[in-house]
C-alpha positions as CSV (number, residue, x, y, z in Angstrom):
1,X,-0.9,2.0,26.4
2,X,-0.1,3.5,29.8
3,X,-3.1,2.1,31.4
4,X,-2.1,-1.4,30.0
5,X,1.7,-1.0,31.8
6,X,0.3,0.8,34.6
7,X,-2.2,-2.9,35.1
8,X,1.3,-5.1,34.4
9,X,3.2,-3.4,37.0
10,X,0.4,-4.0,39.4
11,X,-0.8,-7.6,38.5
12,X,3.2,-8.1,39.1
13,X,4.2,-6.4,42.0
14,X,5.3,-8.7,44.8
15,X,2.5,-7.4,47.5
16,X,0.3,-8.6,44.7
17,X,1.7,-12.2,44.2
18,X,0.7,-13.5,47.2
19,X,-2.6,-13.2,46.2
20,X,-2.5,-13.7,43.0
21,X,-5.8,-14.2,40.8
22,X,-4.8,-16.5,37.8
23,X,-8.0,-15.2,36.0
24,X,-7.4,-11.6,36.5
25,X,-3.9,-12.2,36.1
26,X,-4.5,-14.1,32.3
27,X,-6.6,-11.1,31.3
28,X,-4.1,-8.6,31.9
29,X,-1.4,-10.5,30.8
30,X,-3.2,-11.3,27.4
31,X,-3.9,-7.6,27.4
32,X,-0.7,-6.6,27.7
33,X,1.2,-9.0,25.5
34,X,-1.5,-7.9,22.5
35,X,-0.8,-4.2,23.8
36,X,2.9,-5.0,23.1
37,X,2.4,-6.4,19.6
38,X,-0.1,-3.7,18.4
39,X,1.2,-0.9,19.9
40,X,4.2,-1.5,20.8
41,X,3.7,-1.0,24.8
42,X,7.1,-2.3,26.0
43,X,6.6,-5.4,27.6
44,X,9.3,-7.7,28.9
45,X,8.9,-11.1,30.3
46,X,7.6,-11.3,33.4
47,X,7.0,-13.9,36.1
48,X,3.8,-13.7,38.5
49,X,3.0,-16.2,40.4
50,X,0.3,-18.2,37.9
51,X,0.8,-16.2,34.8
52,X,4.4,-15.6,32.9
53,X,5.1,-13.5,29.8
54,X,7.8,-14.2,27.5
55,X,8.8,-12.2,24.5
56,X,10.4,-13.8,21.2
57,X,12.3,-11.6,19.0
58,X,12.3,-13.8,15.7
59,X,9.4,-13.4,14.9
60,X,8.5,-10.8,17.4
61,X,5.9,-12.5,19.3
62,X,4.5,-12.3,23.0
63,X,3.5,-15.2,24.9
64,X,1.2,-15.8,27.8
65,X,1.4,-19.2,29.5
66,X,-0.7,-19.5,32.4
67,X,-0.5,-22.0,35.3
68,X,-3.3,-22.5,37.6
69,X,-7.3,-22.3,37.0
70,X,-10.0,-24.0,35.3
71,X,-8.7,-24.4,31.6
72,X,-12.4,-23.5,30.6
73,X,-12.8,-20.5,32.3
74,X,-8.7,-19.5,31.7
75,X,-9.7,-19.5,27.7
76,X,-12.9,-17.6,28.4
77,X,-11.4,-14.8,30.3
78,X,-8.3,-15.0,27.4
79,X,-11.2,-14.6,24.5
80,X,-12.6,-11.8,26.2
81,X,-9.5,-9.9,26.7
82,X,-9.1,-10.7,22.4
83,X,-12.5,-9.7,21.2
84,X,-12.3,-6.5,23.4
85,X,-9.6,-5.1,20.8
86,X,-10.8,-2.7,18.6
87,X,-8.6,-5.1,15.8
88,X,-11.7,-7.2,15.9
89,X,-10.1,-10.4,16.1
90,X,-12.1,-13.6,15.4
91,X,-11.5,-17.0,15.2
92,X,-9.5,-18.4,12.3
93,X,-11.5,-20.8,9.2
94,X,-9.7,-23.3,9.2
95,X,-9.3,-25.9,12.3
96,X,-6.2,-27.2,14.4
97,X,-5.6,-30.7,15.8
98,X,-5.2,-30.2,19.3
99,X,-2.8,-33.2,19.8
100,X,-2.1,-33.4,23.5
101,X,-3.9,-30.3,24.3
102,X,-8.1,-29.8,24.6
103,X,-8.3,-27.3,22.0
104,X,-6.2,-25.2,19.9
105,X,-7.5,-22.1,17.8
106,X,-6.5,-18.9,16.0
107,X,-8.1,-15.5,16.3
108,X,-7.4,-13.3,13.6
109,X,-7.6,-9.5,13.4
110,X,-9.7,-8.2,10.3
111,X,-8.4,-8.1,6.9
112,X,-6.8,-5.3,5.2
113,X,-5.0,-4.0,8.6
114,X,-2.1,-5.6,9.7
115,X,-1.7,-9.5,10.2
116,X,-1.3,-9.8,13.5
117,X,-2.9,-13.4,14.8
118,X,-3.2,-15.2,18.2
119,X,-2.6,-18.6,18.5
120,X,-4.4,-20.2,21.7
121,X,-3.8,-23.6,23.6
122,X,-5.8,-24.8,26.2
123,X,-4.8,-27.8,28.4
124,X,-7.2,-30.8,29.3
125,X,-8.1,-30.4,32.9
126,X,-5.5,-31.6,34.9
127,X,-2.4,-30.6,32.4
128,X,0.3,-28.1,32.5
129,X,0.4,-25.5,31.4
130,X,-3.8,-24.4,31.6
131,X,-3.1,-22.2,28.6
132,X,-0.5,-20.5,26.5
133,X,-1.5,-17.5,24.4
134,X,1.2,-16.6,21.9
135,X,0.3,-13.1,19.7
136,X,2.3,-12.6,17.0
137,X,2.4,-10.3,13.5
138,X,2.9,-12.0,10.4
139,X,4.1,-10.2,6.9
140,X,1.2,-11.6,5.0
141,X,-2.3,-12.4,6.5
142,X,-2.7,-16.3,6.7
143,X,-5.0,-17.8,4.3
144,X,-6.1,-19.9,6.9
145,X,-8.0,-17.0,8.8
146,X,-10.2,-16.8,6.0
147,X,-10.8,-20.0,4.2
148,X,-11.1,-23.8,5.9
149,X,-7.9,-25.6,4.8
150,X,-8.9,-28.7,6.2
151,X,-7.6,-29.6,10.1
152,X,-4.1,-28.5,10.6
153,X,-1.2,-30.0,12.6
154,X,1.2,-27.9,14.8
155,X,5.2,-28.9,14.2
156,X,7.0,-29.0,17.3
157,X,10.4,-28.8,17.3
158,X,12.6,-30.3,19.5
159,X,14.8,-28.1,22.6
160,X,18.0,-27.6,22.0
161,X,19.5,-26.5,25.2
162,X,18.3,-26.8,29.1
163,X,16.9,-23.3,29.2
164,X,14.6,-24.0,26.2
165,X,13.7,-27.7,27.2
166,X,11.2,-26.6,29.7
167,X,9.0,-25.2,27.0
168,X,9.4,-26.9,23.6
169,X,8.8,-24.4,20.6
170,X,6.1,-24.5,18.4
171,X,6.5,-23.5,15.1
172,X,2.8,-22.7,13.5
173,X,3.5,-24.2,9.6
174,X,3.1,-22.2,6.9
175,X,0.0,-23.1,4.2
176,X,0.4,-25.2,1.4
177,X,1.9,-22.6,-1.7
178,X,-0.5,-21.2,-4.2
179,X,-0.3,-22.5,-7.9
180,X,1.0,-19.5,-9.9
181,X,-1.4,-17.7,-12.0
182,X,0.2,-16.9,-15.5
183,X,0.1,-13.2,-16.2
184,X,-1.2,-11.5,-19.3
185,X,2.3,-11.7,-20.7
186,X,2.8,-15.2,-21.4
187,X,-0.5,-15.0,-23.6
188,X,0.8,-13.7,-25.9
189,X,2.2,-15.3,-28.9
190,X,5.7,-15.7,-29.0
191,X,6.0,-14.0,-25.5
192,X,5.2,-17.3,-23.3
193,X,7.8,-19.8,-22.1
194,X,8.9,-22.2,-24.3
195,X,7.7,-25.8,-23.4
């Protein structure tokens, strides 16, 4: 955890900026927001100069959103910096629709630990922003990390203020509900509900 705050405080330094690497700067970033999360390294947000980091509180989430690069080799470098967890994250079942963006995909940590997820958008070449990165912990694990639900679409919802209309939120929707099983109870006779 030090070694992750120890890399943020240099990849944001000032003397840095000015020669800023936006690949280098998107690995450490994505490293430090998934340190925050995990670990609870405390991360703020933070402006470099082709990388930001934001942090949400409900749910508590850390974003990356990353300016200038290649899109393809930005979502390489931001893979790597996931698989490297020892979490072993990998990429979700079921499928996204990328909608205005060139892909979008969820890595998943392994099940039976805690359900943390990272949701990953890369931009068509040309677009802002190149990439957004947003890792968050859920209270269940997501059936979609382990079963294909069919292509999903991403809800946007619209900003409400001027601070918040530079980046629209994106609210990841929840699966469709599971049918309730019927316990052992309501096999019994006289026991089950009344039709």
């Amino acid at each position: 955890m030090r070694n992750s705050l120890i890399l943020v405080a240099v990849l944001f330094a000032p003397a840095a900026a000015a020669a800023a690497d936006p690949i280098q700067e998107a690995r450490s970033a994505t490293g430090a927001c998934l340190s925050a999360i995990l670990e609870g390294a405390p991360v703020g947000d933070i402006d470099g100069s082709d990388v930001s980091i934001r942090r949400g509180q409900d749910p508590v989430s850390c974003t990356v959103r990353v300016t200038a690069g290649e899109p393809v080799v930005i979502k390489d470098v931001v893979q790597s910096a996931i698989k490297r967890r020892s979490e072993i994250f990998a990429p979700a079942r079921t499928a996204w629709e990328p909608g205005d963006w060139a892909s979008r995909e969820t890595w998943c940590n392994l099940p039976g630990r805690r359900a943390v997820s990272v949701f990953v958008s890369t931009a068509k070449p040309g677009r802002q922003p190149v990439l957004t990165a947003t890792v968050f912990e859920a209270a269940e694990r997501d059936d979609r990390c382990d079963r294909d639900l069919g292509v999903q679409s991403v809800a946007t919802v619209e900003p409400t203020t001027e601070a918040t209309a530079a980046a629209p939120v994106i609210q990841i929707p929840a699966p469709a509900a599971k049918p309730q099983k019927k316990g052992w109870l309501s096999r019994l006779p006289g026991l089950g509900k009344k039709d």
